[in-house]
C-alpha positions in Angstrom: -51.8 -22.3 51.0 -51.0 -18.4 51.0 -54.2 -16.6 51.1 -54.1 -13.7 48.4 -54.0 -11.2 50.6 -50.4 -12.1 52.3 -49.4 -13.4 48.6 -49.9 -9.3 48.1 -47.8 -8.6 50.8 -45.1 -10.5 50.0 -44.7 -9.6 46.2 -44.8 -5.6 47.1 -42.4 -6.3 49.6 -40.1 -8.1 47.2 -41.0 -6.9 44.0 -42.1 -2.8 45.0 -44.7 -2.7 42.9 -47.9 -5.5 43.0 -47.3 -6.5 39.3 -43.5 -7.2 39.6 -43.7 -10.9 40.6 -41.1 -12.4 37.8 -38.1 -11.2 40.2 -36.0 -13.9 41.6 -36.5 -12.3 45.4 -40.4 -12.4 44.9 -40.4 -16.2 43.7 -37.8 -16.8 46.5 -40.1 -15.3 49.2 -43.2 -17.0 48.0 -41.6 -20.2 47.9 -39.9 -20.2 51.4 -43.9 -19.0 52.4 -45.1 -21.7 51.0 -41.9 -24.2 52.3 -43.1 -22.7 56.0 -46.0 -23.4 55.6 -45.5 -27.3 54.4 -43.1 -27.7 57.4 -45.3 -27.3 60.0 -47.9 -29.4 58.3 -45.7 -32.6 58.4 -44.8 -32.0 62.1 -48.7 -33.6 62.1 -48.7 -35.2 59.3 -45.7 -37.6 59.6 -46.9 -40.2 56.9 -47.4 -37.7 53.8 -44.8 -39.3 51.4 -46.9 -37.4 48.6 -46.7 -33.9 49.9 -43.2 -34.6 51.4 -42.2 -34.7 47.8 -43.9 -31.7 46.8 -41.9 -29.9 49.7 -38.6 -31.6 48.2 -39.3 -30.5 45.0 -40.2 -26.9 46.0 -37.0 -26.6 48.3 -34.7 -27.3 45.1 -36.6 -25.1 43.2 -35.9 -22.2 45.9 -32.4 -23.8 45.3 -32.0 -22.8 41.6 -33.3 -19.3 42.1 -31.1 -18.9 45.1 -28.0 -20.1 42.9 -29.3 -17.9 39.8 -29.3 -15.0 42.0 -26.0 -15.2 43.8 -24.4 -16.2 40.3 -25.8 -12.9 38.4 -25.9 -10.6 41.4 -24.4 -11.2 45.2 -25.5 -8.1 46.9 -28.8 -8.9 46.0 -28.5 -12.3 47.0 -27.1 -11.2 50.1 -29.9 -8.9 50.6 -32.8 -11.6 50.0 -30.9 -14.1 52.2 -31.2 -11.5 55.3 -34.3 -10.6 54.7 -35.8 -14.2 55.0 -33.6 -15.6 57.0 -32.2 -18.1 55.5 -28.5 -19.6 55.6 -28.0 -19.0 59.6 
């Protein structure tokens, strides 16, 4: 889980202001947070079918944003993509 206070973090980063979270780049970044976070919990945890489909569904739901996003606006599809590093 994110604790609140890099939650915070991320959505003022994202969203400039700490109320703004319904932007595509702040759902983006939390997601991909909280995808990080899931990878490195199945590098232990090999047999968590459960939670492996939790990470699956999250993933495509990054997916949809990220498709929104460079279908409405590229440069800020561009932007969010550098900025997380995703797409290398």
């Amino acid at each position: 889980m994110i604790s609140k206070q890099r939650k915070a973090e991320i959505i003022q980063q994202f969203g400039g202001a700490a109320t703004n979270t319904g932007l595509p780049e702040v759902q983006i970044a939390l997601l991909t947070e909280h995808i990080n976070t899931l990878s490195s919990h199945f590098a232990m945890h090999k047999k968590d079918h459960a939670g492996r489909r939790g990470l699956i569904q999250l993933v495509s739901k990054r997916k949809n944003l990220l498709s929104y996003l460079a279908k409405n606006d590229v440069t800020r599809y561009r932007a969010i993509l550098a900025a997380l590093g995703l797409r290398k």
